[in-house]
MMTF fields as JSON, N, C-alpha, C and O atoms, coordinates in Angstrom:
{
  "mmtfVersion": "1.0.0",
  "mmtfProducer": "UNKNOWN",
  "numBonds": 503,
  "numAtoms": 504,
  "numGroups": 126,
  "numChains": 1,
  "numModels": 1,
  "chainsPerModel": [1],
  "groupsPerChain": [126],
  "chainIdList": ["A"],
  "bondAtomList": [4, 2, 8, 6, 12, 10, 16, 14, 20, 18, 24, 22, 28, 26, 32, 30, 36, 34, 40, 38, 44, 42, 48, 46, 52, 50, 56, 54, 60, 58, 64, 62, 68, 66, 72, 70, 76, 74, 80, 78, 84, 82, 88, 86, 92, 90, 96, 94, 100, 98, 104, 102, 108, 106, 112, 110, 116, 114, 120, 118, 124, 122, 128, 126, 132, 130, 136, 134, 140, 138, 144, 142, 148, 146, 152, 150, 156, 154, 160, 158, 164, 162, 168, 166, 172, 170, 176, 174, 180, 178, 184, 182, 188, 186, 192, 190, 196, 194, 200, 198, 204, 202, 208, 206, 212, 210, 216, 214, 220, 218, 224, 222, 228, 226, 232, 230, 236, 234, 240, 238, 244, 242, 248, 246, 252, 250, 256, 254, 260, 258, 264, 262, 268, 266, 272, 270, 276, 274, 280, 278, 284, 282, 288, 286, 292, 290, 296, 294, 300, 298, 304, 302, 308, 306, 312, 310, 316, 314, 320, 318, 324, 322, 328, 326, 332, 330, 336, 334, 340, 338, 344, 342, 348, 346, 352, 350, 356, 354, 360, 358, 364, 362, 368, 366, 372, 370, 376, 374, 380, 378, 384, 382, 388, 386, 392, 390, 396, 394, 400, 398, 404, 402, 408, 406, 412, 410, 416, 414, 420, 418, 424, 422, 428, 426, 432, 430, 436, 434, 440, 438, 444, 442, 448, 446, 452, 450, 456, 454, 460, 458, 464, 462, 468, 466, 472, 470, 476, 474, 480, 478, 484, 482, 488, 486, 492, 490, 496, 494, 500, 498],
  "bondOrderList": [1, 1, 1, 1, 1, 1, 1, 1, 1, 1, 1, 1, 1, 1, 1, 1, 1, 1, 1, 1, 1, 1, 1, 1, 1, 1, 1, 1, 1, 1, 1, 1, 1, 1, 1, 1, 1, 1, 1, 1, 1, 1, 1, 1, 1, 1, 1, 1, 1, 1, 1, 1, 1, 1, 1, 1, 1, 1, 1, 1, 1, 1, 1, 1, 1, 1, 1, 1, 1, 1, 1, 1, 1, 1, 1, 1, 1, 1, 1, 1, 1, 1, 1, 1, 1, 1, 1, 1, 1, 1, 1, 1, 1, 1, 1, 1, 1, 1, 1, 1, 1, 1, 1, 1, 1, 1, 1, 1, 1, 1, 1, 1, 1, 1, 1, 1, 1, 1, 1, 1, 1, 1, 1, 1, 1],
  "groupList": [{"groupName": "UNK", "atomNameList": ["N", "CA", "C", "O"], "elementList": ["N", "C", "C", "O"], "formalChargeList": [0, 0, 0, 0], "bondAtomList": [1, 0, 2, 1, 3, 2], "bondOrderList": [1, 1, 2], "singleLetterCode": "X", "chemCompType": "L-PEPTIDE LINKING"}],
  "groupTypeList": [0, 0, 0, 0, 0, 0, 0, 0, 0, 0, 0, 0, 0, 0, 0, 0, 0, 0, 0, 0, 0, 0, 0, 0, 0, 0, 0, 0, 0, 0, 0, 0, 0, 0, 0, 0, 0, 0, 0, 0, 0, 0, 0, 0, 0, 0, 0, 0, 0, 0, 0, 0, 0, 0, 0, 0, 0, 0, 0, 0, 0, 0, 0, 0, 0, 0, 0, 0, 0, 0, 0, 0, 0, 0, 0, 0, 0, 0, 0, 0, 0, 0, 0, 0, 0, 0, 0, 0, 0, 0, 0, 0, 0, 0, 0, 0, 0, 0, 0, 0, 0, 0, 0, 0, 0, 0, 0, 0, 0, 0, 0, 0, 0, 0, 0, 0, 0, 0, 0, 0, 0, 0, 0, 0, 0, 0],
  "groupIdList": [1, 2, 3, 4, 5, 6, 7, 8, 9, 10, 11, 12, 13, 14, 15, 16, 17, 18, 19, 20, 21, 22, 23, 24, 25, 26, 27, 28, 29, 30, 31, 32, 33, 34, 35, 36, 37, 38, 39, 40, 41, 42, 43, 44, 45, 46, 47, 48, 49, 50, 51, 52, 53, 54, 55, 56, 57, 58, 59, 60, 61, 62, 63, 64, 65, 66, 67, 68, 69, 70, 71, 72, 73, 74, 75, 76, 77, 78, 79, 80, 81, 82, 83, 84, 85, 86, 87, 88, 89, 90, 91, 92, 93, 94, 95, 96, 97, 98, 99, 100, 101, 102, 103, 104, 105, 106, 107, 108, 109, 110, 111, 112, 113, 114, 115, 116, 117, 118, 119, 120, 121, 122, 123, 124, 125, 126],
  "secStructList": [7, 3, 3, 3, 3, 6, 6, 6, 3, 3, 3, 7, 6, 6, 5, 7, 7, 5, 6, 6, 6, 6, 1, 1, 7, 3, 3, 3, 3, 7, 7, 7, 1, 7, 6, 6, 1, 3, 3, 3, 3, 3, 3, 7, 7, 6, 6, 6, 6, 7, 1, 1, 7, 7, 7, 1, 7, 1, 7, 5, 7, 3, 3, 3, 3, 3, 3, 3, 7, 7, 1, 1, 7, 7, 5, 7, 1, 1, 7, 6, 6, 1, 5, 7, 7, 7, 6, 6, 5, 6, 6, 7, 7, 2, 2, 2, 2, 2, 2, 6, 6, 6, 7, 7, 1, 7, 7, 7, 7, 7, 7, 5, 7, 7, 5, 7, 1, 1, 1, 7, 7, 1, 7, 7, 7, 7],
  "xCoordList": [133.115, 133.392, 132.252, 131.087, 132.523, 131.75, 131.839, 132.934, 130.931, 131.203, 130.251, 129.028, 131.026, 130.073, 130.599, 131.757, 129.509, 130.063, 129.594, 128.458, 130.658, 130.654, 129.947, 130.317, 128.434, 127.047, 126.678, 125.679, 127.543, 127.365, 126.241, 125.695, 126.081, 125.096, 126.059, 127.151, 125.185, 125.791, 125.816, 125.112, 126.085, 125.688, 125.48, 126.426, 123.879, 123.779, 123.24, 122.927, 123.131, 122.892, 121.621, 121.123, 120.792, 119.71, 119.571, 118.397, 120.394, 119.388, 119.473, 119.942, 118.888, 118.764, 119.633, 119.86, 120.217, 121.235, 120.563, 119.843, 120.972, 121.215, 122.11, 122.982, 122.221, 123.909, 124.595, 125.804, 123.776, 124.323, 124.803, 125.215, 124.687, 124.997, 126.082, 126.574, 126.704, 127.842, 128.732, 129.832, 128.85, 129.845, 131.265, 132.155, 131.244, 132.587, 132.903, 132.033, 134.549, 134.718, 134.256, 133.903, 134.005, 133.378, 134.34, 135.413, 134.361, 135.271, 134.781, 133.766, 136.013, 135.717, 136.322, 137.553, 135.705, 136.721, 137.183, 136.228, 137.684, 138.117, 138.137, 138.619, 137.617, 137.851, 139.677, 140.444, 139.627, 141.186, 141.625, 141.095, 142.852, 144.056, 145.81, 146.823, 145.196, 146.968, 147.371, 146.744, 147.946, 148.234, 149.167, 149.657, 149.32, 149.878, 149.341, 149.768, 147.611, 146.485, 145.784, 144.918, 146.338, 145.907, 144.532, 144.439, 143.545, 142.523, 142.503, 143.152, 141.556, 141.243, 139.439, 138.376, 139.805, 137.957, 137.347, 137.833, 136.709, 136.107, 134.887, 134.156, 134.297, 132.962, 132.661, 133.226, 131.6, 130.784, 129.668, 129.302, 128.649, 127.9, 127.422, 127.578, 126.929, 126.764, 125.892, 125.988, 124.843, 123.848, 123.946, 123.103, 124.879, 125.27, 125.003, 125.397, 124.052, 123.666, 122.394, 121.984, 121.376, 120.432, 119.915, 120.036, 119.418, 118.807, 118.239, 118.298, 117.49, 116.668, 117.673, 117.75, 118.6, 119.526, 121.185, 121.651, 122.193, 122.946, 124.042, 124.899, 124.387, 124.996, 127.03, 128.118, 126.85, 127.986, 128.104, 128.191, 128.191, 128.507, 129.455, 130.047, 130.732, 129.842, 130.74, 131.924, 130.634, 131.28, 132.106, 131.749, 133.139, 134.106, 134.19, 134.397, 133.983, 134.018, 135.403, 136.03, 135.935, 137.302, 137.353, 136.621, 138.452, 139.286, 140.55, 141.029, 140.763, 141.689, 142.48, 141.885, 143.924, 144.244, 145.025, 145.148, 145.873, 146.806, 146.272, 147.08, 145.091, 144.452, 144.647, 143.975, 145.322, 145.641, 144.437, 143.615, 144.709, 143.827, 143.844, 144.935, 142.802, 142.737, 142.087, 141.382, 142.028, 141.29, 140.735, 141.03, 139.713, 138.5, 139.441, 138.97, 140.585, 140.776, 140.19, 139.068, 140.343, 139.65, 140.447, 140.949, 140.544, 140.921, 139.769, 138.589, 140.663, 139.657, 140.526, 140.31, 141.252, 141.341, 143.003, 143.674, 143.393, 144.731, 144.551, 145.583, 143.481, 143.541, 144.051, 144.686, 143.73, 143.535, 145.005, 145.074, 145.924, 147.423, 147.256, 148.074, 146.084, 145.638, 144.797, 144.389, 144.143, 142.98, 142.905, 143.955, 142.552, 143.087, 142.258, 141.441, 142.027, 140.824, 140.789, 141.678, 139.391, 139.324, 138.313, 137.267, 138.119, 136.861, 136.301, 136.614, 135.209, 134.78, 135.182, 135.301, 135.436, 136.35, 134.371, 133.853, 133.923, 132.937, 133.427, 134.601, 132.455, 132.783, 133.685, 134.003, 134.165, 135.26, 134.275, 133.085, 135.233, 134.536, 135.253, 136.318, 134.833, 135.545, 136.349, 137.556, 135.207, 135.647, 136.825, 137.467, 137.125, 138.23, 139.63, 140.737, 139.262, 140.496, 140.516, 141.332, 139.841, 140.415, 140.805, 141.665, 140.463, 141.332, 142.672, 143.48, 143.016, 144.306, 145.194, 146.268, 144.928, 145.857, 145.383, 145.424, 144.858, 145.041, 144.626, 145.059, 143.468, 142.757, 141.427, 140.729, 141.602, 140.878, 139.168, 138.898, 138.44, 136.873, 136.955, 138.076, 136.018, 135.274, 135.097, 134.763, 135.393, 135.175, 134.486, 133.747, 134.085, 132.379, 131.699, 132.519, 130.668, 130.327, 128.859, 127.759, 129.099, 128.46, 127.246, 127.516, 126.545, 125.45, 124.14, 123.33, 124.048, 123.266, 122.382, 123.234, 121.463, 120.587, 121.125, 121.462, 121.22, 121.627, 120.162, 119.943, 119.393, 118.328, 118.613, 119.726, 117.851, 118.182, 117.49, 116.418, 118.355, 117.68, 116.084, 115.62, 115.567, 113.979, 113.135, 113.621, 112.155, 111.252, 112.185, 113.263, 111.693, 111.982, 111.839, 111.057, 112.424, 112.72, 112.926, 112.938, 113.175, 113.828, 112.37, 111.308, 112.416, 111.513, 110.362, 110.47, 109.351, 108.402, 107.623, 107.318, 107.222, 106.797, 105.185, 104.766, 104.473, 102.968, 102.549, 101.372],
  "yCoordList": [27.243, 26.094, 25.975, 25.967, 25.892, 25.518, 23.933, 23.639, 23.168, 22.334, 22.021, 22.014, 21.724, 21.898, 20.316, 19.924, 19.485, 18.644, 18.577, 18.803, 18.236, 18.205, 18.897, 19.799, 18.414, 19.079, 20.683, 21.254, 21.154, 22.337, 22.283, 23.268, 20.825, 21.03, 21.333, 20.878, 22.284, 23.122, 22.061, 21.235, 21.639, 21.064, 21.96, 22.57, 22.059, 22.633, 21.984, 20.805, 22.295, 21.495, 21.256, 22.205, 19.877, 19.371, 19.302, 19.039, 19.442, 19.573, 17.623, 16.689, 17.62, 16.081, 16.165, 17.213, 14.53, 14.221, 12.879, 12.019, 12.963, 11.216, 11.002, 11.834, 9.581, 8.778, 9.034, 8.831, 9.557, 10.071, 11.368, 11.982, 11.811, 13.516, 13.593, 14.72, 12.634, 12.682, 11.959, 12.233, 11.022, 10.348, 10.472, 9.697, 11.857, 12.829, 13.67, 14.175, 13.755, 14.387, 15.29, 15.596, 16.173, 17.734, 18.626, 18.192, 19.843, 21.144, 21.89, 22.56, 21.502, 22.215, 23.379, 23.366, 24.512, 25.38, 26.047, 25.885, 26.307, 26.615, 27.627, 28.306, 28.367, 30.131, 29.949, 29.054, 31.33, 31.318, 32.331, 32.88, 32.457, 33.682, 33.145, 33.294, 32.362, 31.889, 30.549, 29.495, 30.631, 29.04, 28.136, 27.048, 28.671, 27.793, 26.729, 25.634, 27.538, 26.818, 25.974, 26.355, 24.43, 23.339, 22.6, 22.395, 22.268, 21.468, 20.084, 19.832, 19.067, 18.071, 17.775, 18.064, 17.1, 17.087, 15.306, 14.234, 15.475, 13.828, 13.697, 14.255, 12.72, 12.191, 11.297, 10.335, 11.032, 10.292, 9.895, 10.747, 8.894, 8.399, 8.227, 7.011, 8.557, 8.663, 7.56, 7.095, 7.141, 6.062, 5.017, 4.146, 4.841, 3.388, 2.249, 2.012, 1.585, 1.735, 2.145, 2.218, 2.541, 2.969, 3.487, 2.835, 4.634, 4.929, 4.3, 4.499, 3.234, 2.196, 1.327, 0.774, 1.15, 0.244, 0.656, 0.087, 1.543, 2.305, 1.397, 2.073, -0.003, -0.706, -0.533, -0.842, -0.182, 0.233, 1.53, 1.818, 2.688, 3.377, 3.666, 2.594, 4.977, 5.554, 5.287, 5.384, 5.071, 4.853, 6.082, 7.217, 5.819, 6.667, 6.444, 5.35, 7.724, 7.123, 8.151, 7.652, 9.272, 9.612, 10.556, 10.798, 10.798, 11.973, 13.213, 12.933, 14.173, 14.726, 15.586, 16.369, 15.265, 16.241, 16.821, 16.661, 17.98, 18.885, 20.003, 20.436, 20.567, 20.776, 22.832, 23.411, 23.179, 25.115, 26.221, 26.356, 26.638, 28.03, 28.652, 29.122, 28.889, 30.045, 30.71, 30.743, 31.676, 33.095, 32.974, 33.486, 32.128, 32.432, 30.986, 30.733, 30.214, 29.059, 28.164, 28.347, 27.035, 25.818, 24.55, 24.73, 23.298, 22.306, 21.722, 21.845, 20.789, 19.858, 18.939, 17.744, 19.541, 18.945, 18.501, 17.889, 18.692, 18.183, 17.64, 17.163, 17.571, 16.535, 15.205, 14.786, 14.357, 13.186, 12.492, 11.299, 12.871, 12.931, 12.926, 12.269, 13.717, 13.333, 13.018, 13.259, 12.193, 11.348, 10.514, 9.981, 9.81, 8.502, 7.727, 7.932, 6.643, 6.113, 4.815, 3.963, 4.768, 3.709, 2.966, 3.224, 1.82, 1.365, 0.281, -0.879, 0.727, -0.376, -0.382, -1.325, 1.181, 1.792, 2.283, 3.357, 0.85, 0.921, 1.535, 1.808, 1.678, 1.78, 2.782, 3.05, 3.369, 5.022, 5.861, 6.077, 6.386, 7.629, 8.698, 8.865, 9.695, 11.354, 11.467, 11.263, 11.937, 12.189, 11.415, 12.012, 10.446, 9.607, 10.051, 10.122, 10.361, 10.412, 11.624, 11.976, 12.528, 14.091, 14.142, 14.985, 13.572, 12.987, 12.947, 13.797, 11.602, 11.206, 11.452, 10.864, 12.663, 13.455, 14.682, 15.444, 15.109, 16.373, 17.599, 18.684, 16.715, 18.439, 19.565, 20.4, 18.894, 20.19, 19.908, 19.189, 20.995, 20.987, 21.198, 21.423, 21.136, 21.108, 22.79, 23.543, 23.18, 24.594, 24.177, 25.162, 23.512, 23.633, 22.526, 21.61, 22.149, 21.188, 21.066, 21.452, 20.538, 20.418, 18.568, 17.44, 18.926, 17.637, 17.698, 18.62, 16.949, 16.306, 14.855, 14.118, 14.472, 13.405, 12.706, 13.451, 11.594, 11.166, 9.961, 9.337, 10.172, 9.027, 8.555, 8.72, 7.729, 6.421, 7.021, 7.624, 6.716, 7.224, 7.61, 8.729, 6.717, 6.607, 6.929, 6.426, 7.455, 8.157, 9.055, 9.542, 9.15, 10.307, 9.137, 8.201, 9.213, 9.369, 10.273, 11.479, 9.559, 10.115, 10.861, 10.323, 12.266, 12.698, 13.26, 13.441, 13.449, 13.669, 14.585, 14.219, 16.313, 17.034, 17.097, 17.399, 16.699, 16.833, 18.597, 18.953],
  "zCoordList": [71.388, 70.548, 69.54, 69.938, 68.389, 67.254, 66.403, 65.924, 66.274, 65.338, 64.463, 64.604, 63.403, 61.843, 61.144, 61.29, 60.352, 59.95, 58.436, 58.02, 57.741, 55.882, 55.227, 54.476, 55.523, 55.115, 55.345, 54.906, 55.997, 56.565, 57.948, 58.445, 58.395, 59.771, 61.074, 61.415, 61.635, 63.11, 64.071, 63.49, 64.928, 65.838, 67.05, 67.55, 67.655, 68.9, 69.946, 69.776, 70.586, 72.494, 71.923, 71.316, 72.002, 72.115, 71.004, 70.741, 69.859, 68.425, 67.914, 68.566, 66.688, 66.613, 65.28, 64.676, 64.807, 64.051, 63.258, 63.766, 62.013, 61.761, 61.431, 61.183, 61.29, 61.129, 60.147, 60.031, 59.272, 57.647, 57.59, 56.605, 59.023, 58.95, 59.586, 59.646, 60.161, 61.019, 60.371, 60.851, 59.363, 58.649, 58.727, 59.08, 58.23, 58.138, 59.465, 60.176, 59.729, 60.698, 60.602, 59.463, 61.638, 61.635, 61.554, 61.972, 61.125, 61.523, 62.84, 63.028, 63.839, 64.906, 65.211, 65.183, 65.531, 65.776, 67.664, 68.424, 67.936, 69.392, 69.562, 68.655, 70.853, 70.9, 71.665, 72.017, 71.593, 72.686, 71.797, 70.831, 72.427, 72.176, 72.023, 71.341, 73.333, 73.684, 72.713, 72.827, 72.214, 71.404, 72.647, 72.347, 73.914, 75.159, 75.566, 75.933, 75.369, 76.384, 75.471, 74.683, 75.666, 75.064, 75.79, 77.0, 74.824, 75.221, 74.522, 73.507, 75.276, 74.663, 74.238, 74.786, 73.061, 72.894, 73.172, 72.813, 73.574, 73.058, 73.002, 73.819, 71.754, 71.935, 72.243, 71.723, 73.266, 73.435, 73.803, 74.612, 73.692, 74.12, 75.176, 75.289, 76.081, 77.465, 78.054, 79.189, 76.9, 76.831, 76.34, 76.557, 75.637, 74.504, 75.561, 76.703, 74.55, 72.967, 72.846, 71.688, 74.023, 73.877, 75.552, 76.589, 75.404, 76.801, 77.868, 79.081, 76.955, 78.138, 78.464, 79.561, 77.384, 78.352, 78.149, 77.161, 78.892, 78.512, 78.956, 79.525, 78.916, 79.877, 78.875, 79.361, 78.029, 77.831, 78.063, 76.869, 78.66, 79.02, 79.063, 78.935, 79.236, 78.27, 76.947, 77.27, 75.966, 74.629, 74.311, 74.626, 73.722, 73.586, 71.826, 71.301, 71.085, 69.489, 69.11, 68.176, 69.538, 68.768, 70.352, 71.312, 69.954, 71.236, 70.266, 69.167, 70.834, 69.965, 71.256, 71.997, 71.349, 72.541, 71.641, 70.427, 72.923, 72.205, 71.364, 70.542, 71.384, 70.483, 71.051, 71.904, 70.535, 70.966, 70.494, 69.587, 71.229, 71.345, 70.385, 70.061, 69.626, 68.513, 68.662, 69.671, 67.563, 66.867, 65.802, 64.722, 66.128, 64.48, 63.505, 62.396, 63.932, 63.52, 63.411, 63.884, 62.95, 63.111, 62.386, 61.277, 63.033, 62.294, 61.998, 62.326, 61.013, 60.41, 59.113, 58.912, 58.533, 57.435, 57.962, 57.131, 58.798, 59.028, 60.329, 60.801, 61.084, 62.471, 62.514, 63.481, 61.244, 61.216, 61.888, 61.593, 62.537, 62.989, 64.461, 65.103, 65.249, 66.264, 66.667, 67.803, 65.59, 66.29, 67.166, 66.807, 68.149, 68.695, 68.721, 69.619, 67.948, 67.64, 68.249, 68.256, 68.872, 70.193, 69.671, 70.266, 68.46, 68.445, 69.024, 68.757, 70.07, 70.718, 72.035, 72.818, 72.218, 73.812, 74.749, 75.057, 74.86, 75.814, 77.298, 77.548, 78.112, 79.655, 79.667, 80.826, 78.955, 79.032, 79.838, 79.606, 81.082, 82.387, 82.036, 82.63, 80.965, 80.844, 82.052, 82.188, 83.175, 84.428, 85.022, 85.887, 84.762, 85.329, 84.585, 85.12, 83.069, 82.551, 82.362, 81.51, 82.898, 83.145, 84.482, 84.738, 85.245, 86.699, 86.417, 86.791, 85.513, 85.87, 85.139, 85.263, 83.892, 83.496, 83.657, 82.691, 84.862, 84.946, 84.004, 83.616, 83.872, 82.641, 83.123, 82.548, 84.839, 85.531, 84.281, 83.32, 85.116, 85.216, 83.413, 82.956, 82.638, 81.725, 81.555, 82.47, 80.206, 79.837, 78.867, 78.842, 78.001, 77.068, 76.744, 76.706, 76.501, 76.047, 75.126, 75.523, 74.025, 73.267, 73.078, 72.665, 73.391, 72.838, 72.077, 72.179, 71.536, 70.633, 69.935, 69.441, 69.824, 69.762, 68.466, 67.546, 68.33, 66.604, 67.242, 68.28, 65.789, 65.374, 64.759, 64.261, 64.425, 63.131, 61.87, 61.827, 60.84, 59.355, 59.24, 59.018, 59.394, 59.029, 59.926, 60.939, 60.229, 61.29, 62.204, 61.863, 63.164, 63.954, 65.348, 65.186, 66.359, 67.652, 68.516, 68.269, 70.023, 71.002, 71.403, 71.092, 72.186, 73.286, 72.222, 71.009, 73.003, 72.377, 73.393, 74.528, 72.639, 73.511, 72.953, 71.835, 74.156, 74.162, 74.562, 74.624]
}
């Protein structure tokens, strides 16, 4: 799985974001072969609204199911048809709702830090 948003930024495991870099949906693309084997994506927040205090947990900001297997494809510019947009879908458990429709264990996952515009946050290696 690849995702890239407007700016041409990659998103990779641990890398950092700001709010201005994520604006626009991203182009995601999917590995696969079979156009049978449907996945679902979702983002979220795991900490909302902030680490020290994550009491909405975990925040749910878009979801996209139905989403088929490709070859070097990618949507993006025609998703907007399956978006399902939940704003303010606090307390959402992945795990629960891959439970109760049945979408079996997790095949990738992608995360990333978003800071706030101005300075720098989050961990700090001494």
């Amino acid at each position: 799985m690849r995702i890239v948003y407007t700016n041409n930024k990659e998103v990779i495991n641990s890398g950092e974001l700001k709010p201005s870099q994520i604006v626009h949906q991203p182009r995601v693309d999917i590995g696969g072969d079979d156009f049978r084997t449907l996945f679902t994506l979702v983002m979220v927040d795991p900490d909302a609204p902030s680490p020290s205090d994550p009491n909405m947990r975990e925040y749910l900001y878009w979801m996209v199911t139905n989403i088929p297997a490709t070859t070097g494809t990618g949507f993006g510019n025609h998703v907007d048809t399956l978006y399902l947009l939940l704003v303010g879908a606090k307390n959402f458990i992945t795990r629960d709702f891959a439970e109760v429709y049945n979408l079996g264990l997790p095949v990738a996952a992608i995360y990333f830090n978003c800071q706030r515009e101005s300075g720098s946050g989050g961990r700090r290696l001494i």
